[in-house]
N, C-alpha and C positions, 0 to 999 in steps of 0.2 A: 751744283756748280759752286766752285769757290771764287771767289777775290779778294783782292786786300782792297782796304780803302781806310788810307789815313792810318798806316802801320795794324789794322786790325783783323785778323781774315772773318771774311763775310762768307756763310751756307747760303745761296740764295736757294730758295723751296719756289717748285713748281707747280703745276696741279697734280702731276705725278707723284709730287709726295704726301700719303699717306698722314691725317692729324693722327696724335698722339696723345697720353692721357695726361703728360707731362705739360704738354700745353695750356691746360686749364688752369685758373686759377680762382675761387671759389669763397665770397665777402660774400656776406649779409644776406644770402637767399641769393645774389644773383653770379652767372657765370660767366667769365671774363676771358680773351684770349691772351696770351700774354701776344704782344706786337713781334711778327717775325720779318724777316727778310724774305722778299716774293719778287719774281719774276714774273711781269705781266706779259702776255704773249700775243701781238695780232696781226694779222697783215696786211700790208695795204689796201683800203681801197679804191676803185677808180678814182672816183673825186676826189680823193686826196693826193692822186698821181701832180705833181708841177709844186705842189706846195713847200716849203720852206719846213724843215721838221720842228722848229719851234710854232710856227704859226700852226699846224696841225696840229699839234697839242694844245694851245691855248686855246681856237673852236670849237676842237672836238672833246676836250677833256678837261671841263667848266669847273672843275673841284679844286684846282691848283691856282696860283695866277701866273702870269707871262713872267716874271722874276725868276721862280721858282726852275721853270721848264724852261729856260735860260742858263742857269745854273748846270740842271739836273742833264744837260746836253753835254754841257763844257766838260762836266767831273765824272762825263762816262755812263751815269746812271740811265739816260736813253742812249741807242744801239738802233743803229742798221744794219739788217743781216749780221749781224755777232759784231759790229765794227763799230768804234767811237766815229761822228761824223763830226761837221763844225757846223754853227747854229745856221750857218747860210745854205744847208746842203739840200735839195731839193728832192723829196720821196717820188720814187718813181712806183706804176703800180706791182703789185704782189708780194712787197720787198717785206720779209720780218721786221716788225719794229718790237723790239725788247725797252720794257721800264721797269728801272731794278727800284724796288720801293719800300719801305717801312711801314708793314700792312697794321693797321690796327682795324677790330672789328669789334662792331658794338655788343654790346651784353646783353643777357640772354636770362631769362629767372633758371637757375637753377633746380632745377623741375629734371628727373631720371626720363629719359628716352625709356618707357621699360618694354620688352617682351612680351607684350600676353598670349601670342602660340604662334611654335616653330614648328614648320608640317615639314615633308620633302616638297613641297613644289611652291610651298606659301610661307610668310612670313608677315606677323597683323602685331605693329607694337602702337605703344600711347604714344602719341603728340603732345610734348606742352604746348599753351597759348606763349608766344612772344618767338617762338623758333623759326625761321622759314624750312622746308621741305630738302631742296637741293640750293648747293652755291650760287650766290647772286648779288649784285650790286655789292657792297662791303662786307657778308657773309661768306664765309668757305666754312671754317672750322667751325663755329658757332650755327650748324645746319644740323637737321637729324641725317643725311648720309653721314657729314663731319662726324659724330657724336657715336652711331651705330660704328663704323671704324675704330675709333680710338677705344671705346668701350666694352664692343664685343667683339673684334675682329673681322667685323661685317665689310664688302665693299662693293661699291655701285658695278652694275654689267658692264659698262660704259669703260672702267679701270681696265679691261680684260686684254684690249690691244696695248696701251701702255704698259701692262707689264708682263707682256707673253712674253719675254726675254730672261725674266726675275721670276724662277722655276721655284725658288725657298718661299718668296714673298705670294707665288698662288698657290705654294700649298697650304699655307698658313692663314690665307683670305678663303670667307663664305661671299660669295656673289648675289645682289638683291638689285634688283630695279621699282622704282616708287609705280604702283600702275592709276596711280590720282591724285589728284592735290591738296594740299588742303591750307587756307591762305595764314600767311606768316599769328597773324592775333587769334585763328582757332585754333582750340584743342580738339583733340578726338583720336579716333582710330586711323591710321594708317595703314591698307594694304600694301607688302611687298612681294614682288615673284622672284624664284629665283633660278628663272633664266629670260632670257629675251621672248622667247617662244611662249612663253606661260604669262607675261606680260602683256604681250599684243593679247593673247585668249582673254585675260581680266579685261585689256581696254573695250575689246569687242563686247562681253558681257554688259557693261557699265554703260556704252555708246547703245544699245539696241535695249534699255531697259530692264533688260534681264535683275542686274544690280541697281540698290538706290539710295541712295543718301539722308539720313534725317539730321537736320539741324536742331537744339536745342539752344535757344537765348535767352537772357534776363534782361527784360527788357525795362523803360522806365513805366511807372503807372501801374493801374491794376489793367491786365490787358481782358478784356469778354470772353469769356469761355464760348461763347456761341458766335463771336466772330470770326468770319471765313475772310484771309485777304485774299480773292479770286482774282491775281494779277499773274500772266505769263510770267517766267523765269526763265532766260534763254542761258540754257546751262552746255558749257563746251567744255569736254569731258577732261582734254587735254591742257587745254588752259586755266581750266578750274575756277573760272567768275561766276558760279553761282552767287556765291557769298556776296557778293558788293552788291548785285542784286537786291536780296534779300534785305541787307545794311537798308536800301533806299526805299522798299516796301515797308521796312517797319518804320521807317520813321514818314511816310505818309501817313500811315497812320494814327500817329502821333505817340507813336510805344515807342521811340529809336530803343535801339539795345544799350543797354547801362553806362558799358565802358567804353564806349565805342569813340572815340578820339577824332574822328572825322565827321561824323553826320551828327554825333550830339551837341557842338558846339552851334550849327544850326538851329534847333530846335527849343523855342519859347513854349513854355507850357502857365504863360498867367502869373507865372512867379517871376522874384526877380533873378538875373543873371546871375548873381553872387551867392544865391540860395544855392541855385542850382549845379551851380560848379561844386560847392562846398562838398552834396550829397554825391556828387561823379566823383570825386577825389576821398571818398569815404569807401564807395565800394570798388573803385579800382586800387585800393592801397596792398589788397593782398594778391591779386591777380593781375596786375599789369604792374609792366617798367616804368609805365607813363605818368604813371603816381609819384616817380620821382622826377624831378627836373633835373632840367642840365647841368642847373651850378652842382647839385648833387651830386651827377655822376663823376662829373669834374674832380670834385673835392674827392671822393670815393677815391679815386684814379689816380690823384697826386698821393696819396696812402700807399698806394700798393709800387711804385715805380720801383722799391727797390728790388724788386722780382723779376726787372726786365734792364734789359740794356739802352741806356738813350743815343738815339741816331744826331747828328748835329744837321744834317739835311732834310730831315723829317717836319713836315708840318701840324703833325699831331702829339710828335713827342711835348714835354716830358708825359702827359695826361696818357694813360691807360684806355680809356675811351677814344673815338675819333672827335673832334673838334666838331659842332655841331650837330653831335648826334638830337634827332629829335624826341 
């Protein structure tokens, strides 16, 4: 979809478009989207039927403020049903609401998505840690689907009704569907199927035990070789919360795992706090983002801007990261 806005035509990208390798942009070990133009897409619902289209965006969609989605109404950038409305205008239920926006997405270690075997019916590549799985909250492109795409021509099963019409663009895509998860800070193997039918056969294996999972962690301490943690682990095959699990087992036990950003900051081990952050920020400096801070990325970010275009309505421009990344 084109528009002009402010003498300059705007691509807006939907999820129907396809990332690209041209997209990426690649500082110091880690991998950056360049900020595009995205069309957000959802539709009404009930509870939101009688509300004011400014005031549903500022309830429902907490990352903006009421200024902003004030503005962002006036100059067109929200849409009802394809049509500019005025900030007083009242969503009724199932109506399109389009928000045209200046996506930035956080950074990722530049770590290779790689292959290790292509069968006919399967598809098992590496995970880096810092990636998430499929597109989600501020990730699309910076995803292993995103990444498998742009890099090998791979594309999710899911693409297959969006582009049954674009007969060039399915002959030139391999179709893959993820058949388990794996949480955005782990690495590991990934199984893919590739087709829908070979996917539900993985989930069924996986769901009945057939398949199993082993975690490897570095955790903090010397952990007992002859310790058993014999705690349940309620593992949902689909939703993939083992791991956080796991995360809160080991640090009852007082081993949290090393780099872990969330439960280590709990965890007193007799030392002082300042020690012990010192030695977290020692071993996450080569394996985690989180070793770096925000003014960092920040600073990183104002570097690279001239690779991308600044929006004047944008509240993450001119920075290359989103504002608050944590």
């Amino acid at each position: 979809m084109k528009r002009n806005r402010e003498d300059m035509e705007i691509v807006w990208q939907t999820p129907a478009n396809p990332p690209e390798r041209r997209d990426y942009i690649f500082r110091n070990g880690i991998r950056y989207v360049k900020p595009y133009y995205f069309e957000f897409i959802s539709h009404a619902k009930n509870r939101w039927a009688g509300k004011t289209i400014v005031d549903l965006f500022a309830e429902e969609f907490k990352g903006r403020n009421r200024d902003y989605y004030d503005s962002a109404v006036k100059s067109g950038r929200i849409q009802v049903d394809g049509k500019t409305v005025p900030v007083s205008y009242r969503v009724q239920s199932s109506q399109k609401i389009s928000h045209f926006v200046h996506r930035h997405e956080p950074p990722v270690m530049a770590l290779d998505v790689k292959i290790l075997h292509e069968g006919e019916d399967v598809l098992t590549v590496y995970k880096p840690a810092s990636v998430p799985v499929h597109p989600c909250g501020q990730y699309r492109k910076n995803t292993v689907v995103g990444i498998l795409q742009a890099e090998h021509d791979l594309a999710p099963v899911f693409r297959i009704q969006l582009l049954i019409y674009q007969i060039t663009i399915l002959h030139n895509f391999h179709f893959f569907s993820a058949v388990h998860r794996l949480d955005r800070l782990v690495s590991g193997l990934l199984i893919l199927a590739r087709s829908a039918s070979q996917a539900d056969l993985f989930r069924q294996q996986i769901e009945s035990g057939m398949v199993q999972k082993q975690y490897i962690a570095k955790v903090v301490g010397e952990f007992p070789e002859e310790q058993v943690v014999n705690l349940r682990v309620n593992f949902n095959a689909r939703e993939g919360r083992s791991t956080t699990e796991i995360r809160v087992h080991l640090q009852s036990t007082g081993h949290p795992i090393a780099n872990d950003t969330l439960y280590l900051t709990e965890f007193v081990d007799g030392g002082s706090r300042r020690t012990f952050i010192a030695h977290k920020g020692t071993v996450k400096s080569s394996h985690s983002l989180d070793s770096k801070s925000n003014d960092d990325c920040i600073s990183e970010s104002q570097e690279l801007i001239e690779d991308f275009g600044i929006d004047p309505m944008c509240t993450n421009c001119p920075n290359l990261a989103p504002i608050g990344l944590a």
